[in-house]
C-alpha positions in Angstrom: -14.4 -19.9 -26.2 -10.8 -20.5 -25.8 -9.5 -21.4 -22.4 -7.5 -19.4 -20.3 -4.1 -21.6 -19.2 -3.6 -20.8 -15.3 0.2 -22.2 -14.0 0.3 -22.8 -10.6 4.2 -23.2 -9.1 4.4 -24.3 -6.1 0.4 -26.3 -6.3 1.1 -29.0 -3.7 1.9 -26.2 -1.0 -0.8 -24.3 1.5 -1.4 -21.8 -0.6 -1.5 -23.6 -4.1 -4.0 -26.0 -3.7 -6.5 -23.4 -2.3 -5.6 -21.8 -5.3 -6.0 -24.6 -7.5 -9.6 -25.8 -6.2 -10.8 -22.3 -6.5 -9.8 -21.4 -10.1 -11.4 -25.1 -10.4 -14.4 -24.1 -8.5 -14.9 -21.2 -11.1 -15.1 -23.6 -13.9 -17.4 -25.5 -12.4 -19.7 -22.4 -11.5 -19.7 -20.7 -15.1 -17.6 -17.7 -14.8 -16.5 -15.3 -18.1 -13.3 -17.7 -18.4 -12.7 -21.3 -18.6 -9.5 -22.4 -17.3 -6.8 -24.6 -18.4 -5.2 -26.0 -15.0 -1.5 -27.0 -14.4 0.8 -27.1 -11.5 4.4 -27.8 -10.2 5.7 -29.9 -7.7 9.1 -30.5 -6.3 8.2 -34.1 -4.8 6.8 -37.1 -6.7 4.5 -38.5 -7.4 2.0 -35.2 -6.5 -0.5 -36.3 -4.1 -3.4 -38.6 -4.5 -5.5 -36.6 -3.0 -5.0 -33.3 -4.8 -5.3 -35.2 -8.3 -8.7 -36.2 -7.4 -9.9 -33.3 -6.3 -9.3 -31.6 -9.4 -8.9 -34.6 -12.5 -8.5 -32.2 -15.1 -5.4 -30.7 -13.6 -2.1 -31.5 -15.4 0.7 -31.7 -12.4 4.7 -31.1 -13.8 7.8 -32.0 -11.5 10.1 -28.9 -11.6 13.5 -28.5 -10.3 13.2 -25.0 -9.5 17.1 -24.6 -9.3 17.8 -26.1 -12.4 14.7 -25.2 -14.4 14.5 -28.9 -15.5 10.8 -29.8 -16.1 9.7 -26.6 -17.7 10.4 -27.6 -21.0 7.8 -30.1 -20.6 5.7 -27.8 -19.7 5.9 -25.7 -23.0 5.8 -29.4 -25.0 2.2 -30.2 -23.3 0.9 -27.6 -21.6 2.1 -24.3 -23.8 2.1 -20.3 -22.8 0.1 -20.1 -19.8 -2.0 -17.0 -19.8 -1.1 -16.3 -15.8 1.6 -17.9 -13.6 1.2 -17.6 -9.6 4.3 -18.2 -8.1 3.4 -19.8 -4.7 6.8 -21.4 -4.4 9.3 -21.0 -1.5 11.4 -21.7 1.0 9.4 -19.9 3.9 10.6 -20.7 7.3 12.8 -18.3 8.3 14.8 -20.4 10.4 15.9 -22.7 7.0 16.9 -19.6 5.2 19.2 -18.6 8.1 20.9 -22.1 7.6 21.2 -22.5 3.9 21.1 -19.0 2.6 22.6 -20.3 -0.7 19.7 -22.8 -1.0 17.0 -20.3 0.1 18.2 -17.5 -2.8 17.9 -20.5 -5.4 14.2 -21.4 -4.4 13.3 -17.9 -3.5 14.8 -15.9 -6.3 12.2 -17.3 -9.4 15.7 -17.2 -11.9 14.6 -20.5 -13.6 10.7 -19.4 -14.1 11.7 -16.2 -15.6 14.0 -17.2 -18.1 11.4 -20.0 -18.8 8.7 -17.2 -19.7 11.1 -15.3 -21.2 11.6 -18.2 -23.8 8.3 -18.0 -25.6 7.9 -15.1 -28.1 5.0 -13.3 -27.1 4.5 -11.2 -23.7 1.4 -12.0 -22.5 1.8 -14.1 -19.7 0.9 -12.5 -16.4 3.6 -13.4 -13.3 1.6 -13.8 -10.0 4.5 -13.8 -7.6 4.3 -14.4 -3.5 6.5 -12.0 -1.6 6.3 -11.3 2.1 5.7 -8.7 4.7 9.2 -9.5 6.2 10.9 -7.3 3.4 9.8 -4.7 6.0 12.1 -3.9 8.8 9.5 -3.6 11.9 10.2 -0.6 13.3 6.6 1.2 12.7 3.2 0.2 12.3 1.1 -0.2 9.0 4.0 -0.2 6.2 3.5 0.8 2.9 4.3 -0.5 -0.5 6.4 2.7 -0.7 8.3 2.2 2.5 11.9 1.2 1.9 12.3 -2.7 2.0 15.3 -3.5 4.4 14.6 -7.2 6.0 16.0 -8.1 9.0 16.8 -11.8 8.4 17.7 -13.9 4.7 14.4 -14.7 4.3 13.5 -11.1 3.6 16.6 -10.6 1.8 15.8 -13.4 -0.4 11.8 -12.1 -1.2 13.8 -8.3 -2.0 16.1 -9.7 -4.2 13.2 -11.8 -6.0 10.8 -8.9 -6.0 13.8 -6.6 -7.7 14.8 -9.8 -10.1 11.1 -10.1 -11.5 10.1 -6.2 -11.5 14.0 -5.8 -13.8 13.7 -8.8 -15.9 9.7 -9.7 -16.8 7.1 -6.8 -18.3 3.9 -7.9 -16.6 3.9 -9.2 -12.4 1.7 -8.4 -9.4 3.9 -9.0 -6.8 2.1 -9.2 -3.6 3.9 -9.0 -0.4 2.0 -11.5 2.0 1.5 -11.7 5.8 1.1 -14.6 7.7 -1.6 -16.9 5.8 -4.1 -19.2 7.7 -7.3 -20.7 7.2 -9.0 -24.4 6.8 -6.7 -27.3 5.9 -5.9 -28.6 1.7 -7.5 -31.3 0.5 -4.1 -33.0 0.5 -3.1 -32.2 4.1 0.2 -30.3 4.0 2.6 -31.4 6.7 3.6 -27.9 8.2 1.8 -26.5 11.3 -1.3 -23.9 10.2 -1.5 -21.1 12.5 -5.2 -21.5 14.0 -5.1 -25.0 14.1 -1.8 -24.9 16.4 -3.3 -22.8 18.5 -6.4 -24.1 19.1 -4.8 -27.4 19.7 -2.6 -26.2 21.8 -5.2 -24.3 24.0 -7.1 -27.5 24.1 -5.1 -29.4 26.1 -5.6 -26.8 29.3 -2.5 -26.1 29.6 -0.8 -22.7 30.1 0.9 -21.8 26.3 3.4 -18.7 25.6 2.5 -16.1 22.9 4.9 -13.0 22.2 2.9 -10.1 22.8 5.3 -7.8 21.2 5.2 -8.6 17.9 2.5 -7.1 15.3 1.2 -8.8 12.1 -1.6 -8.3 9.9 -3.0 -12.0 9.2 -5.2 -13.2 6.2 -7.6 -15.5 5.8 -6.2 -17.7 2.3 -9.6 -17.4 0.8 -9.4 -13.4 0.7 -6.0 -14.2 -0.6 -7.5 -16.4 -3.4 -9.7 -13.7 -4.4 -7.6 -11.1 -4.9 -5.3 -13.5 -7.1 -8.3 -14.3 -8.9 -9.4 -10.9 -9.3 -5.7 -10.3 -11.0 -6.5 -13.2 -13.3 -9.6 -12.2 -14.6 -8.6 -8.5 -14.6 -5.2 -9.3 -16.9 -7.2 -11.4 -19.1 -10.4 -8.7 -19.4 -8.3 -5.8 -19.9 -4.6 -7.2 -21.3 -3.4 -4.2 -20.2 0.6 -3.7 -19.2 0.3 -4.5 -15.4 3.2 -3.5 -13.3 1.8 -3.7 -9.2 3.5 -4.2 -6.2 0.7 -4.8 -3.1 0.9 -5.5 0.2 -1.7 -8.2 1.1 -2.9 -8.6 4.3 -5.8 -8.9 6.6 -7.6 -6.0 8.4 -6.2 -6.1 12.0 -2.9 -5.5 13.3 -2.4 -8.8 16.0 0.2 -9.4 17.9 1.0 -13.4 18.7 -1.0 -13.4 22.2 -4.3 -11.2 20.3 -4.6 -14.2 17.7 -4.3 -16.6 20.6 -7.0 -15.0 22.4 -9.8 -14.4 19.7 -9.2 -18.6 18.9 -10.3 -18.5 22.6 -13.3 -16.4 22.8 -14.4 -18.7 19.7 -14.0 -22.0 21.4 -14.6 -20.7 25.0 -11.4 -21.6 26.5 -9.9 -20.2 29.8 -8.2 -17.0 28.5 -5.7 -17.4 31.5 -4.1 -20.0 29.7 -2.4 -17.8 27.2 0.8 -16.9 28.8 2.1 -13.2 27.6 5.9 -12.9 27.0 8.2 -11.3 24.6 9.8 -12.3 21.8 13.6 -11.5 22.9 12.7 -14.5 25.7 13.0 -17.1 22.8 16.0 -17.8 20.6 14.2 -18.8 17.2 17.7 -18.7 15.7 16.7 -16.1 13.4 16.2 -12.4 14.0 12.7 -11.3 13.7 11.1 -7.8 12.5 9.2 -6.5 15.5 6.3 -4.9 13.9 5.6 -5.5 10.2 2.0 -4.6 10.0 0.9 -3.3 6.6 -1.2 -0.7 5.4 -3.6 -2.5 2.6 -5.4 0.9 1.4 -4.2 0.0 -2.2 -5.2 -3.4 -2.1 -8.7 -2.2 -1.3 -8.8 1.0 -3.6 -7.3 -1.6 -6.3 -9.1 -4.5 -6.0 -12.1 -3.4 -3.9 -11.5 -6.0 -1.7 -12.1 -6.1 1.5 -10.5 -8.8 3.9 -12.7 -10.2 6.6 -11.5 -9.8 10.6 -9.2 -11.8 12.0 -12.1 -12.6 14.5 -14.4 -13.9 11.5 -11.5 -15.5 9.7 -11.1 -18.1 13.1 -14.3 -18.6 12.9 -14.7 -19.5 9.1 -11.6 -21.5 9.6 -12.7 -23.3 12.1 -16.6 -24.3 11.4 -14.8 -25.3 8.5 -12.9 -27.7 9.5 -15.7 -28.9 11.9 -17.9 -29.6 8.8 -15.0 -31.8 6.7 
């Protein structure tokens, strides 16, 4: 049986080494596919920790501006079958600085022109967009909605969404909410959402949450699956795919909503989550207000159904508890 050859950019990050341990998982647990593992990384070396976890993965260093390190890539690795595009620069804030930077990393010039460079089409693009391409001025958006972002970070995910659907024949592009879940197996350094707030709410004392703007979280294993299910999909079928998705969780949450079902898990004093709104805290960055997403194609697509936000804390967090 020939091996499938998965790419993941971006496989240090959050998202990519969930990713990588599960399409690692899969070989280890006989599925219809055996997969060839790779990943970028910006930094080096890649960590430790990660290479252990999964020995038979080859890591690259890619300079995503330039495009230098994909050539090696084609020299040892070949075609992948499927690329997911898990890098970015995500932090609103840091797009708002360095828009120039943010467009370079953001817009995936250097991995499509790469692709582009082998002869056949069938490599699949996986690419990670956002659900701040919306503007937040209704509830539950859909893929159909016009995209008109608020800040450069949306701007940026727009401009890579029209980039990849103009210049490559097969992508899923799937337009992400806020991603949480159990820590990598290489820590990353950023702050994960449940974790921060259950540390925070630990320390008894009183913490602010907007309560005024709406999000529909997922849980990163849901988001593995479906990313999975596109894998395994492209490579059953090897039909054209062309699909733009908005992936999130089931429940539209504002800030203080998330805060309080971390509570009613752990059994903290509910008191301590202080309600205020988002226009009492310059962030530096504007921020859409509600940017909840309506996932009825994900489900009728995939058939795939994200857990609760209150089951996701709770996965999360026994979880961690056990490692």
């Amino acid at each position: 049986m020939s091996k499938v050859k998965i790419l993941v950019v971006g496989g240090t990050g959050y998202l990519g080494q969930h990713l990588l341990q599960a399409y690692a998982h899969a070989n280890a647990n006989g599925t219809p596919f055996a997969f060839d593992l790779a990943f970028t990384h910006h930094s080096s070396p890649p960590p430790r920790l990660l290479l252990d976890a999964i020995p038979s993965s080859l890591p690259f260093q890619v300079d995503f501006k330039t495009g230098s390190g994909f050539e090696a890539i084609s020299n040892t690795f070949g075609q992948p079958d499927v690329v997911v595009n898990c890098a970015a620069i995500s932090v609103p804030r840091a797009c708002e600085i360095d828009p120039d930077n943010a467009h370079a990393i953001n817009v995936p010039s250097s991995l499509v022109k790469w692709l582009q460079s082998f002869e056949k089409n069938r490599t699949l693009l996986i690419h990670l967009s956002t659900d701040q391409v919306y503007e937040g001025e209704k509830s539950f958006y859909k893929e159909e909605d016009n995209a008109v972002p608020v800040n450069v970070y949306g701007k940026t995910k727009v401009a890579a969404e029209e980039f990849i659907s103009e210049n490559f024949p097969n992508f899923a592009i799937l337009r992400s909410s806020i991603i949480y879940g159990p820590q990598t197996v290489s820590p990353v350094a950023k702050s994960l959402p449940i974790q921060w707030i259950d540390g925070s709410l630990a320390k008894g004392e009183k913490v602010e949450f907007f309560h005024d703007e709406f999000r529909c979280p997922i849980y990163v294993m849901d988001l593995v699956s479906i990313i999975l299910a596109l894998t395994n999909q492209w490579i059953s079928e090897g039909k054209q795919m062309q699909l733009l998705l908005n992936v999130g969780g089931s429940d539209r949450l504002s800030r203080v909503q998330m805060a309080e079902a971390v509570a009613l898990f752990r059994g903290y004093d509910t008191s301590l989550i202080k309600s205020v709104s988002a226009s009492s805290v310059d962030r530096g960055v504007k921020s859409p207000a509600d940017i909840s997403m309506d996932i009825t194609k994900l489900v009728q697509t995939l058939k795939i159904y994200p857990v609760s936000f209150k089951d996701g804390v709770r996965l999360t967090l026994t979880t961690e508890a056990r490692e």
